[in-house]
C-alpha positions in Angstrom: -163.6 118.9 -30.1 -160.7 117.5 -28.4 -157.6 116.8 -31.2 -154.4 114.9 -30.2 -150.8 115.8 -31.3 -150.6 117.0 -34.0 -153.8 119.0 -34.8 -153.6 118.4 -38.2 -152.1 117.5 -41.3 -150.5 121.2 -42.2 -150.2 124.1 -39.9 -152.6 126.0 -41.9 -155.2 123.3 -42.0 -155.0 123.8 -38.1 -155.5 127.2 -38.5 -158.3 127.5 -40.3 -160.1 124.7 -37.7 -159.6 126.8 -35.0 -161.0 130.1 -37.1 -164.1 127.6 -37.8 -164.5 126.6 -33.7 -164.5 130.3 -33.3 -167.0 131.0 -36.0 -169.4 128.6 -34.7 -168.7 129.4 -30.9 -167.9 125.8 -30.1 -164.6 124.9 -28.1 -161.8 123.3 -29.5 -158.6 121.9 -27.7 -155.3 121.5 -29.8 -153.6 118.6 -26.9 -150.0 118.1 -26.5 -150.2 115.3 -23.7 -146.6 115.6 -22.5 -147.6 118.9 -21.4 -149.1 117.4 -18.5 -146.4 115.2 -16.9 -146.6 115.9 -13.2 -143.0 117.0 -13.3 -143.4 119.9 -16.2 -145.7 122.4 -14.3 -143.4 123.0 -11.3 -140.9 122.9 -13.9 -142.7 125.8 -15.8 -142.9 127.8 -12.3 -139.3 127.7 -11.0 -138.3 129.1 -15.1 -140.8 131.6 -14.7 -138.3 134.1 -13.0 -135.2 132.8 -14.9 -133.6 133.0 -18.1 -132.4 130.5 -20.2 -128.9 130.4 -21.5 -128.7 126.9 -22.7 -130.0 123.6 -22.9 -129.7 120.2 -24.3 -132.8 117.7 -25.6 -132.6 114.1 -26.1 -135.6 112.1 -27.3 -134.9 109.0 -28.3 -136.8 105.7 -28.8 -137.3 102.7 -30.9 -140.1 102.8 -33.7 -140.0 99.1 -33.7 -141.3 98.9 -30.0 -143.9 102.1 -30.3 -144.8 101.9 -33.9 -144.7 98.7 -34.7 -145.9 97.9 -38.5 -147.6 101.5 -39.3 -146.1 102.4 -42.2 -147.5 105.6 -42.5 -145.4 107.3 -40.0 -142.3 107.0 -42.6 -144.4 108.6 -46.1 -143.9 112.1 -47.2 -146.2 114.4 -45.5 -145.4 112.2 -41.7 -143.5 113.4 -39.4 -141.0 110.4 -38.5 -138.5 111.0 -35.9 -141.0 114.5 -35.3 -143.8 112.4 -34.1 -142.1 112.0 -30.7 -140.2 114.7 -31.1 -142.9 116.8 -31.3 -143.4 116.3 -27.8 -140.5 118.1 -26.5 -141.2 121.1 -28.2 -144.4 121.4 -26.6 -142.7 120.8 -23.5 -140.2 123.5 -24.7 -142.4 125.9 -25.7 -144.7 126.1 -22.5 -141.5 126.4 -20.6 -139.7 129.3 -22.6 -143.0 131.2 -23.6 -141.2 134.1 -24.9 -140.5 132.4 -28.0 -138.2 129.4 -29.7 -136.6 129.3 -33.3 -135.1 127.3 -35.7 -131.7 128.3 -36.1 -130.2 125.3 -38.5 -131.5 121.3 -38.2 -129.9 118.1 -40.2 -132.4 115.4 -40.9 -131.5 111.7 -41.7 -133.5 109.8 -44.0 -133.9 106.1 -44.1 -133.3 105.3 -47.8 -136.7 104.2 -48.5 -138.6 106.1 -46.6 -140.3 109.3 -47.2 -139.7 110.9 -43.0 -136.8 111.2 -40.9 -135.4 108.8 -38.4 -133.0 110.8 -36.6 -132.5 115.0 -36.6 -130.3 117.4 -35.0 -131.7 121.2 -34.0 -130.1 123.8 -32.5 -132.7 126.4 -31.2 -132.3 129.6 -30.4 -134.6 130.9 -27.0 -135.8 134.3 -27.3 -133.0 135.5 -24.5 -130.0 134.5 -26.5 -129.3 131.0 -25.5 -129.1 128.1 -27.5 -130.9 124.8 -27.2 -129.5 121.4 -28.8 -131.5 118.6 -29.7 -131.0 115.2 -30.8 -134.1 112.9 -31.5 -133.8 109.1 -32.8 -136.4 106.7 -33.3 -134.1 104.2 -33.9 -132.7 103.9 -30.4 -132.9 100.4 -28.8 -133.7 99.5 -25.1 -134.8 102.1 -22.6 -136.2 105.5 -24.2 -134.8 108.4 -22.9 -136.8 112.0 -22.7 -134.6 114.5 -21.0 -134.9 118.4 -21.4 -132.0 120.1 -19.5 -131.6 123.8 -19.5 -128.9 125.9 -18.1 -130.1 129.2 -16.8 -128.8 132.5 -14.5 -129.8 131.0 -11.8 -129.5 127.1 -11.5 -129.6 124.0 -13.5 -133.1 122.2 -14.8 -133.4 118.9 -15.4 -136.5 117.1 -17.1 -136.4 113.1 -17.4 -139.1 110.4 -18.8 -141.1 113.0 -20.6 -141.8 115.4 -17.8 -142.2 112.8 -15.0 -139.4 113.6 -12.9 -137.4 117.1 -12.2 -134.1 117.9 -10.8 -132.7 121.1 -9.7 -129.2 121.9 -9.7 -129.3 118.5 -9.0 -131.3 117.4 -6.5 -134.0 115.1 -7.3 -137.4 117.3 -6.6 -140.9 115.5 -5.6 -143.7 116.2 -7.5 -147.3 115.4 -6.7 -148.0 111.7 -8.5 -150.6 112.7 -11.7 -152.1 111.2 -14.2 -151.1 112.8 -17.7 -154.1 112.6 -19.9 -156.7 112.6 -16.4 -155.0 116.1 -16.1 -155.6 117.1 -19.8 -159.3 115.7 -20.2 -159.6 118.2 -16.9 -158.8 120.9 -18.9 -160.7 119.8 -22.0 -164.2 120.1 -19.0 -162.7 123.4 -17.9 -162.7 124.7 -21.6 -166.0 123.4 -22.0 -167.4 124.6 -18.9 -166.4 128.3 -20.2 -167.3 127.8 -23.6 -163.4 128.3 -24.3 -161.1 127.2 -26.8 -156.8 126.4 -26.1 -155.2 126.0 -29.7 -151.4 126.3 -29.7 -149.8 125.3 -32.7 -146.4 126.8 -31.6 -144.8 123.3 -31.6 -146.0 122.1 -35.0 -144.7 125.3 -36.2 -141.5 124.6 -35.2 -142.0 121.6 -36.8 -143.0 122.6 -40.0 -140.0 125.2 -39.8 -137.5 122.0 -39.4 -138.6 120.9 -42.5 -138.7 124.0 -44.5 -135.1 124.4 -43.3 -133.2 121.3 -42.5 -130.4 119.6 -44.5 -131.4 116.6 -45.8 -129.0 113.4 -44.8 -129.6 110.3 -45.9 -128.7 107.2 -44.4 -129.4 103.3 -44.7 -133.0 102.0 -45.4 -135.2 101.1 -43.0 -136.6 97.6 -42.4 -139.1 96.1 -39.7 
């Protein structure tokens, strides 16, 4: 079984879906298609021998032009602003794999809606360095999807959602993939070995937002 972001409705319920695949041998694949950007990988290698000391996310875009009329992203229980957001922690967390936490979030409300809009995260990286996010889904015109991270040893930059990488920098070319070609490959590979990938790291961090972010609200939302 092949599920797409996020792999469930609660982190448990995820859970206990994997500890079924496992029961009954079968292979299950938790996705997170930005994961697979052709930029993110070589990303993931040159971070592999650095530390991070900082960073700053910004994932912004406009419901109105990606949602348009689904009303069930804004109901308690959705995720709202987390539903693209969501993405850049699982960019984050395959980057820095020695762990992410939640160190104080605000989230603003529409007035009539039950999700965020908009949120504010700092997270701390398991080498002391802090990581700043801003995500809107109220931002009009171009989206933007940048991770930039500060490290001992040079300057990372990630842009449109793990397409394209600088270095201290300098614009670095990456072989040209196709995201979800590459993650259907590894959905075969998994299946070929009778395997099963479920990470819920980013919907944990995700569910920790909730549990502890300051609730803001702001004016109500309209179509």
């Amino acid at each position: 079984m092949l599920l797409e972001k996020p792999p469930g409705v609660t982190v448990a319920e995820a859970e206990s879906l994997a500890a079924l695949a496992h029961a009954r041998g079968a292979s299950l694949f938790a996705s997170w298609h930005s994961r697979y950007g052709a930029a993110v990988e070589p990303a993931r290698a040159w971070l592999a021998t650095r530390r991070i000391l900082g960073g700053r996310v910004a994932w912004k875009e406009d419901v109105r032009v990606w949602h348009p009329g689904q009303a069930w992203i804004w109901k308690e229980g959705g995720l709202g602003v987390f539903d693209p957001g969501i993405n850049a922690l699982s960019i984050l967390t395959l980057l820095a794999p020695a762990g992410l936490g939640v160190e104080n979030a605000e989230l603003r409300y529409p007035g009539n809606c039950g999700a965020p809009s908009a949120a504010k995260v700092r997270l701390h990286a398991a080498g002391g360095g802090t990581i700043d996010m801003e995500l809107d889904f109220l931002q009009t015109g171009p989206p933007t999807w940048s991770i930039a991270l500060d490290t001992d040893r040079g300057r990372l930059l990630l842009s449109r959602g793990g397409r394209e990488l600088e270095l201290d920098g300098r614009s670095i070319e990456v072989a040209p993939a196709s995201e979800y070609a590459a993650l259907y490959a590894h959905f075969a590979a998994l299946l070929r070995r009778g395997a099963s990938d479920v990470d819920l790291r980013p919907f944990a961090l995700v569910a920790e937002v909730f549990a502890r972010g300051k609730r803001l609200e702001g004016p109500p939302f309209h179509e």
